[in-house]
mmCIF file of the N, C-alpha and C atoms, coordinates in Angstrom:
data_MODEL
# 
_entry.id   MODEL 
# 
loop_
_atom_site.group_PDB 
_atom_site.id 
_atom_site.type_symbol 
_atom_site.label_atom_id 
_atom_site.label_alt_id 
_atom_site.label_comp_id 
_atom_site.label_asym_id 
_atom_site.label_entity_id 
_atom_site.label_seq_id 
_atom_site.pdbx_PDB_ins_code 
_atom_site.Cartn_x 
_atom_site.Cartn_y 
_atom_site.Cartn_z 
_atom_site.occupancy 
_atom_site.B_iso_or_equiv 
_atom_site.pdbx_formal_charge 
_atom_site.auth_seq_id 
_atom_site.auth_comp_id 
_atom_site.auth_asym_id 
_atom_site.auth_atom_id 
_atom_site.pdbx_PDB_model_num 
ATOM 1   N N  . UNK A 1 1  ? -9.343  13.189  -21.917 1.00 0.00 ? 1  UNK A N  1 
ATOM 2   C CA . UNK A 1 1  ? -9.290  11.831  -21.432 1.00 0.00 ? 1  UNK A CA 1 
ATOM 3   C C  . UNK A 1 1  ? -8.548  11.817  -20.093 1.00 0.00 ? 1  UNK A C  1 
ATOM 4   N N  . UNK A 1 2  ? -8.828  11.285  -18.977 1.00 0.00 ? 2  UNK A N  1 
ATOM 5   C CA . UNK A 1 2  ? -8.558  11.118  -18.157 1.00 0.00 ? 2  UNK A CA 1 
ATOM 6   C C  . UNK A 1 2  ? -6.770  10.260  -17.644 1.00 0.00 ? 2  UNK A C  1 
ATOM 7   N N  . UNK A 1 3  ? -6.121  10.765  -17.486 1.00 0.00 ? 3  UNK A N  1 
ATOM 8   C CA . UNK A 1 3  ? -5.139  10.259  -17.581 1.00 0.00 ? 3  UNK A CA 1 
ATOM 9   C C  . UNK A 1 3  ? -4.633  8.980   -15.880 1.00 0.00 ? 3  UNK A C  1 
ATOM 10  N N  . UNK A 1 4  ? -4.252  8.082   -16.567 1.00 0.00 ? 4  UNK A N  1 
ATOM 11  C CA . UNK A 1 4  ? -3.814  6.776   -16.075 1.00 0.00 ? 4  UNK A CA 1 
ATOM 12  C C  . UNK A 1 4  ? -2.661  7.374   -14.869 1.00 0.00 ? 4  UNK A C  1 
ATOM 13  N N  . UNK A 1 5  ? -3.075  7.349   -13.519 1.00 0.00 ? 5  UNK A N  1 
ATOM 14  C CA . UNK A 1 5  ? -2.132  7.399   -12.334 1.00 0.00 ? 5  UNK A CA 1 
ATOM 15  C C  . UNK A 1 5  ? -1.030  6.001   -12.339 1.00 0.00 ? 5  UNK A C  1 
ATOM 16  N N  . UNK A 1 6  ? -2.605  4.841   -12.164 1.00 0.00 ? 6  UNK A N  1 
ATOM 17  C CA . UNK A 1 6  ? -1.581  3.763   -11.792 1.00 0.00 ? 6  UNK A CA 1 
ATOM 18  C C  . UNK A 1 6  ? -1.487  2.839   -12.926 1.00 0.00 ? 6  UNK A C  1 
ATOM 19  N N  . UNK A 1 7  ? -0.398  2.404   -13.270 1.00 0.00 ? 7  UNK A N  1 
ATOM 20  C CA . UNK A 1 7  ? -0.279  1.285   -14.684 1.00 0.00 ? 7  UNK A CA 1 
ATOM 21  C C  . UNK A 1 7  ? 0.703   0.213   -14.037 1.00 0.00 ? 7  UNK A C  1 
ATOM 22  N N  . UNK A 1 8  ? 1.035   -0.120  -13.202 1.00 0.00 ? 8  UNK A N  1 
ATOM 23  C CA . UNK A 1 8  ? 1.630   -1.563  -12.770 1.00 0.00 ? 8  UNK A CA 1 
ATOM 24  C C  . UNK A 1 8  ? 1.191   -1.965  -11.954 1.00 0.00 ? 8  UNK A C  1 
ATOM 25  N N  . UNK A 1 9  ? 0.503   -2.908  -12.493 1.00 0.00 ? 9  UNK A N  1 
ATOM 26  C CA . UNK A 1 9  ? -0.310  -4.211  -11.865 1.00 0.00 ? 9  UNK A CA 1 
ATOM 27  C C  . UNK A 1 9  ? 0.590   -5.142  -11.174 1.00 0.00 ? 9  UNK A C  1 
ATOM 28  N N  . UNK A 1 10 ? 0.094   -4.756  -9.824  1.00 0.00 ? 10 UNK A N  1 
ATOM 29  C CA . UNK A 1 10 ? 1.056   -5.903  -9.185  1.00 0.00 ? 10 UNK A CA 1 
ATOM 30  C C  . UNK A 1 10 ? 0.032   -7.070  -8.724  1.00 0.00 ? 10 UNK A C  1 
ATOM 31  N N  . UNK A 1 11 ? 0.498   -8.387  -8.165  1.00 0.00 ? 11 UNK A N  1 
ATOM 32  C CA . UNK A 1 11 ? -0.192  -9.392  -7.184  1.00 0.00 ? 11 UNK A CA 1 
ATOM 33  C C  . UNK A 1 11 ? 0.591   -10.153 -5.804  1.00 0.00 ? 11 UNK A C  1 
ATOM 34  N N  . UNK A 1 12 ? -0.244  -9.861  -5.284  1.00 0.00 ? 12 UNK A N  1 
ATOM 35  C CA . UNK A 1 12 ? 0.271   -10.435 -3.948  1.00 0.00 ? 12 UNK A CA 1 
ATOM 36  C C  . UNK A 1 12 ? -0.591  -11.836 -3.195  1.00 0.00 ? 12 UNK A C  1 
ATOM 37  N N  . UNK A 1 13 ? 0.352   -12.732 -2.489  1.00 0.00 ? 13 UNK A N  1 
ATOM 38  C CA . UNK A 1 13 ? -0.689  -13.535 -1.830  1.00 0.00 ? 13 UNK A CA 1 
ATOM 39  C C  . UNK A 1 13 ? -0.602  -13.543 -0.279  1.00 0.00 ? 13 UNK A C  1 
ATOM 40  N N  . UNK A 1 14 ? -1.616  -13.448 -0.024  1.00 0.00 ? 14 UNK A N  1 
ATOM 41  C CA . UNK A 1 14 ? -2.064  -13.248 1.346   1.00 0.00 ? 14 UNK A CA 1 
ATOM 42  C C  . UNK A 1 14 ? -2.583  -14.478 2.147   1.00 0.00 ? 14 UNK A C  1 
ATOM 43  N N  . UNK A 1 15 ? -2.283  -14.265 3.377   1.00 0.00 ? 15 UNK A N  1 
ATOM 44  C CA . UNK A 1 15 ? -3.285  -15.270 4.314   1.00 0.00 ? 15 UNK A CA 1 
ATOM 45  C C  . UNK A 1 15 ? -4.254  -14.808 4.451   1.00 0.00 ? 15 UNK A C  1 
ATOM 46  N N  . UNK A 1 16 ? -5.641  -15.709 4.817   1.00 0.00 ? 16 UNK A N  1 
ATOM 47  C CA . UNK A 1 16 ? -6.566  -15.423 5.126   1.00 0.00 ? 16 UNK A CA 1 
ATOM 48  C C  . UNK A 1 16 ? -7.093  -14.401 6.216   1.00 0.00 ? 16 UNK A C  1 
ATOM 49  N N  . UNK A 1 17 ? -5.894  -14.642 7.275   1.00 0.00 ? 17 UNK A N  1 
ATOM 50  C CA . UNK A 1 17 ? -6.234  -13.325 8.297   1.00 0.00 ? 17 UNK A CA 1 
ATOM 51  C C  . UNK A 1 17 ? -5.513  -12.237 7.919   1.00 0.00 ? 17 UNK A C  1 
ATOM 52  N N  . UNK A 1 18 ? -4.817  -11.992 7.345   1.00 0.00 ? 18 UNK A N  1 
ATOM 53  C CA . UNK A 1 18 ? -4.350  -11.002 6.554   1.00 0.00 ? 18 UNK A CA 1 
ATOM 54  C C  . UNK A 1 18 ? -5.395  -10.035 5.575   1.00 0.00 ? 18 UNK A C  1 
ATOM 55  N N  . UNK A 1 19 ? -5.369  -11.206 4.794   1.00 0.00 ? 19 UNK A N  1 
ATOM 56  C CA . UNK A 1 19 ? -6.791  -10.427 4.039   1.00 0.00 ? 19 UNK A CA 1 
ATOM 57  C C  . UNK A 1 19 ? -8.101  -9.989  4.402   1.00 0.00 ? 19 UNK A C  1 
ATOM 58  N N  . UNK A 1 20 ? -8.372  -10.989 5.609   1.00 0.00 ? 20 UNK A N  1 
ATOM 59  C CA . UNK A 1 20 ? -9.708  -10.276 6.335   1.00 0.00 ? 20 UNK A CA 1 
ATOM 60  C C  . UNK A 1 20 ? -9.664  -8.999  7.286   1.00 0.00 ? 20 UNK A C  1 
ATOM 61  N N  . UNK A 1 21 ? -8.458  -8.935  7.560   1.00 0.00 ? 21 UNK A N  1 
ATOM 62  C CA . UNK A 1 21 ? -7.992  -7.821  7.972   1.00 0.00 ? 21 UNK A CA 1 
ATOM 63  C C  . UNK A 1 21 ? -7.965  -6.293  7.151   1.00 0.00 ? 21 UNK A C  1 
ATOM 64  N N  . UNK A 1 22 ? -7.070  -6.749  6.134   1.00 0.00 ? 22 UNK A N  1 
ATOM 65  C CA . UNK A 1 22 ? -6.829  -5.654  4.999   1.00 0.00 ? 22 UNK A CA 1 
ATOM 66  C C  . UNK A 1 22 ? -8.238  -5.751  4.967   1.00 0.00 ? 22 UNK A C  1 
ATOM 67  N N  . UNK A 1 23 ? -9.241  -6.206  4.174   1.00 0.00 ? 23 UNK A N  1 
ATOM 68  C CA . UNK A 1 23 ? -10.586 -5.984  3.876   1.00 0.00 ? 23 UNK A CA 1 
ATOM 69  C C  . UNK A 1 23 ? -11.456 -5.260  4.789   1.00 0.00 ? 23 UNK A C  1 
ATOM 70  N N  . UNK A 1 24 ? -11.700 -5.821  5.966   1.00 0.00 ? 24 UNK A N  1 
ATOM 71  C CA . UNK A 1 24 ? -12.138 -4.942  6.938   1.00 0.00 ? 24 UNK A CA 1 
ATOM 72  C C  . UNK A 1 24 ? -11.516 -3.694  7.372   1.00 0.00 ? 24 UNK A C  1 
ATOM 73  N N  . UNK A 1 25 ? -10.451 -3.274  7.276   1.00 0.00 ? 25 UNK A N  1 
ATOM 74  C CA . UNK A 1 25 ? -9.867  -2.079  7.562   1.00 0.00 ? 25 UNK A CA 1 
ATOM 75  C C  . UNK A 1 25 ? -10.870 -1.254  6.448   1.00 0.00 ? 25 UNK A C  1 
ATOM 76  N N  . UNK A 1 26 ? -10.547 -1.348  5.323   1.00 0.00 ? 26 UNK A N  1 
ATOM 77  C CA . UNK A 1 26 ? -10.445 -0.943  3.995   1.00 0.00 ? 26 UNK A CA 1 
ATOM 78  C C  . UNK A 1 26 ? -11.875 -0.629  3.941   1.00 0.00 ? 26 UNK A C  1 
ATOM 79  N N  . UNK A 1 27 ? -12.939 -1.083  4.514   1.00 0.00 ? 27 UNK A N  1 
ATOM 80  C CA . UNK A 1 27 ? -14.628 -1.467  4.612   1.00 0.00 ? 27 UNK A CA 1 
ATOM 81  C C  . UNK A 1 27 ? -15.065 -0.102  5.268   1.00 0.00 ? 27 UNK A C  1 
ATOM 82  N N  . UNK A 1 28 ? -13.896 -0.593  6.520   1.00 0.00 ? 28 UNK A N  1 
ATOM 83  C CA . UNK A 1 28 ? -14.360 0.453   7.175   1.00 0.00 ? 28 UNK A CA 1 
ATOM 84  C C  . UNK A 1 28 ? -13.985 2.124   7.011   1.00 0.00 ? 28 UNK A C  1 
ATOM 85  N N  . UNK A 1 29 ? -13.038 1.649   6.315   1.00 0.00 ? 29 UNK A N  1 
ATOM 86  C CA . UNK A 1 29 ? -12.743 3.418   5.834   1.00 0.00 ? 29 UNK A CA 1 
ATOM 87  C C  . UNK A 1 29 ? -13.153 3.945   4.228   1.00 0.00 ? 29 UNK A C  1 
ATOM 88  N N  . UNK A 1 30 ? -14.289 2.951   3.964   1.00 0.00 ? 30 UNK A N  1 
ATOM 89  C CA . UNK A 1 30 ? -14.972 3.145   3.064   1.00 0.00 ? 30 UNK A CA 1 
ATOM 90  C C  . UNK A 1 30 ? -13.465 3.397   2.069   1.00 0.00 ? 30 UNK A C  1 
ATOM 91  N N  . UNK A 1 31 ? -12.933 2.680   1.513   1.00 0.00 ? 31 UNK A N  1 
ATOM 92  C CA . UNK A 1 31 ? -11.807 2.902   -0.108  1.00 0.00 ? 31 UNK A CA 1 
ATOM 93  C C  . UNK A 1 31 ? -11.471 1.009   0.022   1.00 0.00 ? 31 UNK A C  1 
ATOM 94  N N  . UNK A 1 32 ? -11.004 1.117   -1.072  1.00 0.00 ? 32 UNK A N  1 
ATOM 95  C CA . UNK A 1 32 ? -10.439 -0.070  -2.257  1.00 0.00 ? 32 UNK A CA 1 
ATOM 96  C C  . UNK A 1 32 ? -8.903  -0.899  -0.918  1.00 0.00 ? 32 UNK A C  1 
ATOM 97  N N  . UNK A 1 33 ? -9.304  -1.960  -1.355  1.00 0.00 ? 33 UNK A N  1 
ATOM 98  C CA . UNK A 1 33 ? -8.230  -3.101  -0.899  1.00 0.00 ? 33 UNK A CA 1 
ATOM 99  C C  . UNK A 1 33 ? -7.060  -2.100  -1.699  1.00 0.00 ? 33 UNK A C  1 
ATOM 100 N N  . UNK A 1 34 ? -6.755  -1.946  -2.384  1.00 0.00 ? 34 UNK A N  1 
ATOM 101 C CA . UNK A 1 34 ? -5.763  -1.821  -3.345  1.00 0.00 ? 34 UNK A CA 1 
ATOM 102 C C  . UNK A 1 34 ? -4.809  -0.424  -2.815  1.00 0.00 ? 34 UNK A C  1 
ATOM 103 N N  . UNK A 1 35 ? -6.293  1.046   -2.742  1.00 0.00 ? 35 UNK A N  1 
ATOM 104 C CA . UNK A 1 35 ? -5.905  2.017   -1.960  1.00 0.00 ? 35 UNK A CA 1 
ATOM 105 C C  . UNK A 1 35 ? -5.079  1.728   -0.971  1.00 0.00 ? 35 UNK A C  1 
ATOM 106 N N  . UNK A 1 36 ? -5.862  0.822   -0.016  1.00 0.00 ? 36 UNK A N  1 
ATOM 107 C CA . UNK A 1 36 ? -5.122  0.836   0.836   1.00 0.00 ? 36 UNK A CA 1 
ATOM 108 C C  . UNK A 1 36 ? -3.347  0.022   1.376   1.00 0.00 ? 36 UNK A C  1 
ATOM 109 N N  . UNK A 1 37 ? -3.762  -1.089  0.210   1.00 0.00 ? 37 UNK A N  1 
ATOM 110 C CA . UNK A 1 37 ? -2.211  -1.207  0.278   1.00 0.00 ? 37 UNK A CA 1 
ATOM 111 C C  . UNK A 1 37 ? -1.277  -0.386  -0.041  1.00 0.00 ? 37 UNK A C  1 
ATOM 112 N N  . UNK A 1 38 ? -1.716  0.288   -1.435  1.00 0.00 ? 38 UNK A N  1 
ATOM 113 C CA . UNK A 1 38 ? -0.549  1.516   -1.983  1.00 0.00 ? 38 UNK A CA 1 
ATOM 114 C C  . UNK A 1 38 ? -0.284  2.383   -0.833  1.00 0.00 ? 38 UNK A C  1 
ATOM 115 N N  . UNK A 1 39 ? -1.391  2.762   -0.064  1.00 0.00 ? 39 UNK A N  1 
ATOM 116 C CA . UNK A 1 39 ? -0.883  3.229   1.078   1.00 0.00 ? 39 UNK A CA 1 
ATOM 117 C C  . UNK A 1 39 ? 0.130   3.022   2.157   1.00 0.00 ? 39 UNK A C  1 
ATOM 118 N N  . UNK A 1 40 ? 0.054   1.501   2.943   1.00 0.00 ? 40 UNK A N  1 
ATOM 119 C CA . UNK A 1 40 ? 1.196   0.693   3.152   1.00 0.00 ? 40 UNK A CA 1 
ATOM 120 C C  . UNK A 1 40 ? 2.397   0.868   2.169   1.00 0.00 ? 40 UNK A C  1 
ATOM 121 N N  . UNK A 1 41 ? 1.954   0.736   1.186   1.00 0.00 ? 41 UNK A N  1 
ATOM 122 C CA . UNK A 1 41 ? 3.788   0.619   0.619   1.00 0.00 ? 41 UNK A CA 1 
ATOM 123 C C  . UNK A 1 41 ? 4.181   1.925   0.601   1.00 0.00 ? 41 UNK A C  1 
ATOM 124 N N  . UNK A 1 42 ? 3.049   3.006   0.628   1.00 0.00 ? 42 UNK A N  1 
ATOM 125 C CA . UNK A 1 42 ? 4.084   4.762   0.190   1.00 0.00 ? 42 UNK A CA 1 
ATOM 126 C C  . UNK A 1 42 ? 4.762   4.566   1.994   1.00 0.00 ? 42 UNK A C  1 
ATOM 127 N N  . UNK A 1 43 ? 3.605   4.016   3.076   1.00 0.00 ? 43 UNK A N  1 
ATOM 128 C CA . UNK A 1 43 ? 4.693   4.515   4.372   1.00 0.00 ? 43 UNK A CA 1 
ATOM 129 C C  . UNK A 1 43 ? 5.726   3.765   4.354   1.00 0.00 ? 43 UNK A C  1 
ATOM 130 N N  . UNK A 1 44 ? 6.030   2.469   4.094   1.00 0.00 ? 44 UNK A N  1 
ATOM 131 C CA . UNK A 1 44 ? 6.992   1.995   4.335   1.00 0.00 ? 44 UNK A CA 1 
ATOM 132 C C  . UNK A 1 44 ? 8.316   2.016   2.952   1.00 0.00 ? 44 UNK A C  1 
ATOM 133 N N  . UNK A 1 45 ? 7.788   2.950   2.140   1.00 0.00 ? 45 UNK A N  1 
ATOM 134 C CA . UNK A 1 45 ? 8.999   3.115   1.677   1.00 0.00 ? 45 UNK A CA 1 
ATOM 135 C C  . UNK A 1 45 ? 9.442   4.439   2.044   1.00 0.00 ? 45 UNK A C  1 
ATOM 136 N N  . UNK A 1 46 ? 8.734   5.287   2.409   1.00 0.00 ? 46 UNK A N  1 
ATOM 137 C CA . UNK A 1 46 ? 9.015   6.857   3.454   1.00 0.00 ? 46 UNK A CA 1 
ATOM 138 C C  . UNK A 1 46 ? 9.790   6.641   4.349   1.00 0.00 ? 46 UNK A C  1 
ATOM 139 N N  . UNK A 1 47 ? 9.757   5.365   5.373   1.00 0.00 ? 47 UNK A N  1 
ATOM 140 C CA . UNK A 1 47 ? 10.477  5.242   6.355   1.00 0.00 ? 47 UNK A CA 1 
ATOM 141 C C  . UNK A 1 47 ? 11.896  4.553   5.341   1.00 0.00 ? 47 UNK A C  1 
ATOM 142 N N  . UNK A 1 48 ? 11.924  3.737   5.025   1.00 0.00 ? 48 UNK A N  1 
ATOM 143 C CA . UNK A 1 48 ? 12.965  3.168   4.433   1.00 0.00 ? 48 UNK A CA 1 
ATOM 144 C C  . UNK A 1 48 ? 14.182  4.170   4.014   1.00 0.00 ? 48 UNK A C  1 
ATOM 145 N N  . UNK A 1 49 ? 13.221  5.091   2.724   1.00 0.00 ? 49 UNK A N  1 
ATOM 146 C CA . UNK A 1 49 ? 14.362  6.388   2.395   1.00 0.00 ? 49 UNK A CA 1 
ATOM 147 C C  . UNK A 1 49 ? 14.316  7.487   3.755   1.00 0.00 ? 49 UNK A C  1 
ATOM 148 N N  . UNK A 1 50 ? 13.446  7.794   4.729   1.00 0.00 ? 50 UNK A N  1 
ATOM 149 C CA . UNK A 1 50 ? 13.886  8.258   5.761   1.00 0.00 ? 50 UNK A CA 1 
ATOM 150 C C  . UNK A 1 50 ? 15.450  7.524   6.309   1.00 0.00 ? 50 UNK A C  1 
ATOM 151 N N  . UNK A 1 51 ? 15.144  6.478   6.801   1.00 0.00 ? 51 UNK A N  1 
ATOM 152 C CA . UNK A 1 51 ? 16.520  5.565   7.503   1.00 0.00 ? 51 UNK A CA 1 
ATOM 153 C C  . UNK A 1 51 ? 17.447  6.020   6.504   1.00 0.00 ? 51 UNK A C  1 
ATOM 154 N N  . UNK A 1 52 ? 17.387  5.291   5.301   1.00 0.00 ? 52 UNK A N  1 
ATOM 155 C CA . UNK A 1 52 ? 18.304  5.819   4.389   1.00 0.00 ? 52 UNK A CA 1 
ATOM 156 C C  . UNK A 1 52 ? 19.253  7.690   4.484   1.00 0.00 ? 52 UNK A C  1 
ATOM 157 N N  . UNK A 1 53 ? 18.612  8.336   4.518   1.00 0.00 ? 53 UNK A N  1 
ATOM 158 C CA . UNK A 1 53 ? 18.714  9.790   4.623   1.00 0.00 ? 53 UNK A CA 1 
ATOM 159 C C  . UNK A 1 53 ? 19.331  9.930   5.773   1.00 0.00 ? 53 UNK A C  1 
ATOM 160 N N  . UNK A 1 54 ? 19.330  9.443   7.213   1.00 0.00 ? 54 UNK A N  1 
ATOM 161 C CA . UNK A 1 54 ? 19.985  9.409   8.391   1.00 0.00 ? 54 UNK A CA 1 
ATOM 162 C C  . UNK A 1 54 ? 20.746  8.639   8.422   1.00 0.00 ? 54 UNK A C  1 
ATOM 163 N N  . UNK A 1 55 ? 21.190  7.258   7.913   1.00 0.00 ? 55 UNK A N  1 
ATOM 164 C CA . UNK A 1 55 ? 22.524  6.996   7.367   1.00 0.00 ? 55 UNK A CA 1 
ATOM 165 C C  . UNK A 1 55 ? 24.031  7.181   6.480   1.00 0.00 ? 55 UNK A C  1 
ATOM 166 N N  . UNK A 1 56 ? 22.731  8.197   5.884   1.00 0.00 ? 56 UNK A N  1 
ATOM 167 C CA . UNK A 1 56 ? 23.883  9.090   4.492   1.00 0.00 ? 56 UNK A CA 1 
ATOM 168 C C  . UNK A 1 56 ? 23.921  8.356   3.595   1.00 0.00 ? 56 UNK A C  1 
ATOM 169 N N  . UNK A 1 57 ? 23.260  7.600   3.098   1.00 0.00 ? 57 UNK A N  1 
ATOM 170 C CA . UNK A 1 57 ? 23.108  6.872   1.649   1.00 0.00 ? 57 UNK A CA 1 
ATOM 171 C C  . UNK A 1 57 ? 22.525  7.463   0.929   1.00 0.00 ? 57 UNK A C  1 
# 
């Protein structure tokens, strides 16, 4: 059986140019609205614990 990567369902609300944005990005690189946010959130939490790591926290 195929085992479950993602199990927390999140929701977000968006503006309309926001979302037509995310959507069209996402269109065009042929993958999932969803892909591509998880993507957004892995960079910006990379940078976050980056900063973090050069502060010494």
């Amino acid at each position: 059986m195929k085992k479950k990567i993602y199990t927390r369902p999140v929701s977000v609300m968006l503006s309309e140019e926001m979302f037509d944005q995310v959507k069209t990005i996402a269109d065009n690189e042929d993958i999932g609205i969803s892909d591509y946010v998880r993507e957004a959130i892995r960079e910006k939490l990379a940078t976050f614990n980056q900063n973090n790591i050069q502060k010494g926290e």
